[in-house]
N, C-alpha and C positions, 0 to 999 in steps of 0.2 A: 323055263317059265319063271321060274324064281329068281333065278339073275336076271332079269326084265323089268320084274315087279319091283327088285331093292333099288334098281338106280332111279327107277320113276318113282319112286315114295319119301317120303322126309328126308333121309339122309342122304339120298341123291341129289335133292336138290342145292343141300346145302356144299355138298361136296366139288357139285359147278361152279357153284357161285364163289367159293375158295381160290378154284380155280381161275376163275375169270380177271380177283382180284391179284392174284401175284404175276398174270398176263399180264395187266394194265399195267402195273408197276413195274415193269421190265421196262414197256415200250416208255413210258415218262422218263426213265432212269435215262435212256438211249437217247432222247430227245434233248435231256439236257446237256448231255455229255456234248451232243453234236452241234448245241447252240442254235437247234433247229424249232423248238417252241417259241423262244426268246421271252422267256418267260423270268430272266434278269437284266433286261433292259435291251437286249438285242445284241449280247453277248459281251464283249471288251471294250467296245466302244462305247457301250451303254453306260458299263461301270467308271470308267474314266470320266464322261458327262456328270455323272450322280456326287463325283468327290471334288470337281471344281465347284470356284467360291465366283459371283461377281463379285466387281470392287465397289468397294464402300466409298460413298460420296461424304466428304470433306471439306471443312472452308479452312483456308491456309492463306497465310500474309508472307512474308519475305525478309528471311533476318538480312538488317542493312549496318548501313557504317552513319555513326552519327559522333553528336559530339554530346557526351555528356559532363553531370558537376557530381562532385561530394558532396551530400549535404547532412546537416547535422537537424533534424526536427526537433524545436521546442514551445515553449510557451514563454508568453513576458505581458508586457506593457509597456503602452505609450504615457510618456515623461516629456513636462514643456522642459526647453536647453535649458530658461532661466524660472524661477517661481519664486514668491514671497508672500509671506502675511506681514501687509504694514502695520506698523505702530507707531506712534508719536515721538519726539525726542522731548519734547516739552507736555507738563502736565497743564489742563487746564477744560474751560465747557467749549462745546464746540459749535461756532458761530455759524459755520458754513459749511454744506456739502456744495462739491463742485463738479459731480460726477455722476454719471448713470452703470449702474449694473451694466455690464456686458460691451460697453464703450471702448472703442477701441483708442489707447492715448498714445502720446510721442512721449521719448525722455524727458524730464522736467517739468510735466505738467502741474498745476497746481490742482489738488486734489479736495483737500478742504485743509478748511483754516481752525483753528484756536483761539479763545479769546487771549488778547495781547495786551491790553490796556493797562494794565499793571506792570510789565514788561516793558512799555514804551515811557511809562511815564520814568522808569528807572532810566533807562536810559537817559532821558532828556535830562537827572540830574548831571548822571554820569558824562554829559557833554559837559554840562556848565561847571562842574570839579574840575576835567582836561584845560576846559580853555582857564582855569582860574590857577591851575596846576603851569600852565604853559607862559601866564603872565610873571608870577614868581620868578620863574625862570629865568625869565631875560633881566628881570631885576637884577638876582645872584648874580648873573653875567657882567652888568653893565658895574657893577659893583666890585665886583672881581678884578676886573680888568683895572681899573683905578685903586686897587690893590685894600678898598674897605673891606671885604670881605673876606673869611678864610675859603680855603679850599675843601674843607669838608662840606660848609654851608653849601657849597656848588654844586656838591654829589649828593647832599639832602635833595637840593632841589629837582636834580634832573633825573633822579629815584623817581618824585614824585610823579614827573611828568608822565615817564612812564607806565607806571600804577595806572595813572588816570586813563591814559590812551588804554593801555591792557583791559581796565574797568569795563571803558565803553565800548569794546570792540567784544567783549566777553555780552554784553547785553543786545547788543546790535545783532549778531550771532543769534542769540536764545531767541529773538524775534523775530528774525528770518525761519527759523524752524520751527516756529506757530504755524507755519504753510507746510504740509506734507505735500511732496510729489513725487511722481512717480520716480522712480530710480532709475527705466531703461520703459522701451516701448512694451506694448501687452496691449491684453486686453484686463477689463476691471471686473474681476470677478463679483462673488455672494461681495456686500456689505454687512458689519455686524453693530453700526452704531448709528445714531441718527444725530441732527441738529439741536443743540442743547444737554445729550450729553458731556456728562463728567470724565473724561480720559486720565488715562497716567501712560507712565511711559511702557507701563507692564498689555496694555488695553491693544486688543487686535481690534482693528479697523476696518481691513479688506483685504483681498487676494488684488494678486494682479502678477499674468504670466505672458513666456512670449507663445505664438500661436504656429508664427512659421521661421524656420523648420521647427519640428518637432523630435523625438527621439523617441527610437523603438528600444527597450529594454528589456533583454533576453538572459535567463542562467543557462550556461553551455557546461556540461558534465568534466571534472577535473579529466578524465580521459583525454580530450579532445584540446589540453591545453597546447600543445606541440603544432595543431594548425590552425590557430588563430591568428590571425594580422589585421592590422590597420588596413582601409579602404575593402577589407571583404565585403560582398552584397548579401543583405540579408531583405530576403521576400516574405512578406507579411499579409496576411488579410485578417478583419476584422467582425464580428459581428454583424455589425450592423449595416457593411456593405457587401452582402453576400455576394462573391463571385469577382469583386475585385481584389487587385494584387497592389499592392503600395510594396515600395523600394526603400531600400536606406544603405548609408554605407557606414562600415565599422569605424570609429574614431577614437573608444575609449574601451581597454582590455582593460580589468580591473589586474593588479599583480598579484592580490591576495586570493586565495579562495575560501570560499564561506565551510567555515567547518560542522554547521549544523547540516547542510546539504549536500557537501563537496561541488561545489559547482561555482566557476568563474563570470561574474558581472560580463554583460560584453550591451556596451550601448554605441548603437547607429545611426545616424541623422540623415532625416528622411522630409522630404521637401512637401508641403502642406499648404498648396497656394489657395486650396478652395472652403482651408478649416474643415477639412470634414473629420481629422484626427484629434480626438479630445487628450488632454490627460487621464490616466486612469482606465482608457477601455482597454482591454483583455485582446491579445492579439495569440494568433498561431504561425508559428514562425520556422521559415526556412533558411538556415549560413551555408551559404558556398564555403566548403573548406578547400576544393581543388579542382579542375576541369581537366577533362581527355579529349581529347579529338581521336576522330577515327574508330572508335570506339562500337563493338557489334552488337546492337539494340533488337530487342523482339516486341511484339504484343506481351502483357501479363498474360492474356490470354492462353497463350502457347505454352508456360511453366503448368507442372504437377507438382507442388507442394506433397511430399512425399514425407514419412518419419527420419527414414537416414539419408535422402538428397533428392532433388529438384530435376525432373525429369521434364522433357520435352520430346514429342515427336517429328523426326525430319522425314519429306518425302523424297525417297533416292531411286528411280527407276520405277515410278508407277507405288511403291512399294514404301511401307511403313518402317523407319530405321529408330530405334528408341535410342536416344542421348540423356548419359548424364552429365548434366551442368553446373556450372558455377556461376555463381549470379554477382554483379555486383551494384553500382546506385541503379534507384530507380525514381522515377519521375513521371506521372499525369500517363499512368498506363503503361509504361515503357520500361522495359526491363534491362538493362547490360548483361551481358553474358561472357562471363572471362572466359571461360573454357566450352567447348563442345560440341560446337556447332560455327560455321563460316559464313559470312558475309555473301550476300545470293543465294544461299537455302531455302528451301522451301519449308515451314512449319505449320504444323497442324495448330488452327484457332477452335476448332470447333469440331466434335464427334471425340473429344479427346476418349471420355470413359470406354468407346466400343476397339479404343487402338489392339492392335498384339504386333507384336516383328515380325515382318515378312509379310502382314497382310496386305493385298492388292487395294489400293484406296484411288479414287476417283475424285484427285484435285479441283477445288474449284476456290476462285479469289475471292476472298471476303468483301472486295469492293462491287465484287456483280451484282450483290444481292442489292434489292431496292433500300 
């Protein structure tokens, strides 16, 4: 009766239910071993499922063969071929403007005048000395020759004549250059004097330049002096025509280089039919120093700008392949690539940050997207 009573009482109960628990834990233990719960995904197959990866979707473009340039980027300005500030050769008030701001003239136009009238009236003496100088003359002569006269009186006289012509030719001269003209064609820039002004020969006048062509003027770093030449192309844009590109070709290497800057003059002339290149605007500036052909070109896009080198990802078999590159010109997005990668690869544009090697990736062309 009393072994009856202990297992139905408190610590029999507990002593069950002890029981019961290290039962169950047998059968679970047995259950797993035999992959008969599937209580890890349904045994081996399960587990295999849970450590594959899908592939990561991708936009990739196609390194190709192109033809690239060397180019040197700088800064310069546009310079007319030909410029001046006129000034008078003759002092005097000035009679007449012959010209508009901004007028477009031919070589030798007359521009304005100076007053002359004191210059012509010298002249007119200086005629009538010549011809009085020229009458003597043939006296001496006829005189001469019938042997009245000496021969020094002969070289007096025809001393004289010449004086006199030199005189008037030296005057004639000075009043012709009461008219300033232009020197070569242009246009007429600012004016700095008006009608009735007092000039001298120290006195600016006016600008006046040529319009077309024009020249691009660039300093190119003393490094770069070994690939400079005549006729190189240099590509410019300008401010104030955002988005276009003007041309010019190299004509003048300077031989000296500037020793405050180290950097070599290189001016190009560059065709301006429509004026829209001033003097003086600010350009930004591209010199071809060399071209390649065949040449294996990427998107920018595709480079990793890295600390110690330039990485790119190729797709080889589904499968993410990491290259490192050597880069060389670039140009308007477009990268060379000397070393690392071959002409018909496929490179990753786009998911670059999520790459690793050997990850499965899910190509698609960057041309698909809209």
């Amino acid at each position: 009766m009393s072994t009856m009573a202990g297992q139905g009482g408190p610590v029999g109960r507990r002593r069950g239910a002890l029981v019961g628990i290290v039962l169950a834990a047998i059968v679970l233990v047995a259950g797993v071993a035999s992959g008969g719960f599937g209580l890890l995904g349904g045994g081996t197959d399960g587990a295999a499922g849970a450590g594959s990866m899908p592939p990561m979707p991708v936009d990739v473009d196609t390194a190709r063969r192109d033809t690239v340039v060397d180019a040197v980027r700088v800064t310069g300005r546009i310079e007319a071929v030909q410029a001046v500030d006129l000034r008078p050769d003759e002092e005097g008030r000035i009679t007449e403007l012959l010209f508009r701001e901004g007028q477009f003239v031919t070589q030798g136009t007359p521009l304005l005048r100076i007053d002359d009238a004191m210059l012509r009236a010298q002249a007119d003496r200086a005629e009538a000395d010549r011809d009085l100088a020229r009458q003597q003359l043939e006296r001496v002569r006829r005189l001469r020759a019938e042997n009245a006269s000496s021969a020094a009186d002969l070289e007096r006289a025809e001393a004289a004549a010449r004086s006199s012509e030199a005189g008037l030719a030296l005057l004639q001269l000075q009043v012709e250059r009461t008219t300033v003209r232009a020197p070569f064609g242009g246009v007429v820039g600012q004016r700095f004097v008006s009608a009735g002004d007092y000039v001298t020969t120290a006195t600016r006048l006016l600008t006046l330049q040529t319009v077309d062509p024009q020249r691009a003027v660039i300093e190119v770093p003393e490094r770069y002096a070994g690939q400079l030449r005549r006729g190189q192309v240099v590509e410019f844009s300008v401010a104030a025509y955002p988005g276009q590109v003007f041309q010019a070709e190299v004509e003048f290497i300077d031989p000296v280089v500037q020793p405050a800057s180290r950097t070599i003059v290189v001016k190009a002339r560059a065709r301006n039919p429509g004026e829209l290149l001033k003097p003086g605007m600010f350009i930004e500036a591209r010199l071809a120093t060399a071209r390649r052909a065949n040449a294996i070109v990427v998107p920018e896009d595709a480079v990793q700008p890295l600390r110690t080198a330039n990485v790119l990802w190729a797709v080889v078999d589904g499968k993410a392949s990491r290259r490192v590159v050597q880069l060389g010109a670039r140009s308007q997005g477009i990268v060379e690539v000397v070393s690392g990668v071959e002409a018909g690869e496929l490179v990753v544009v786009g998911g670059l940050e999520r790459m690793a090697e050997g990850m499965p990736v899910a190509a698609q062309s960057r041309s698909a997207h809209p």
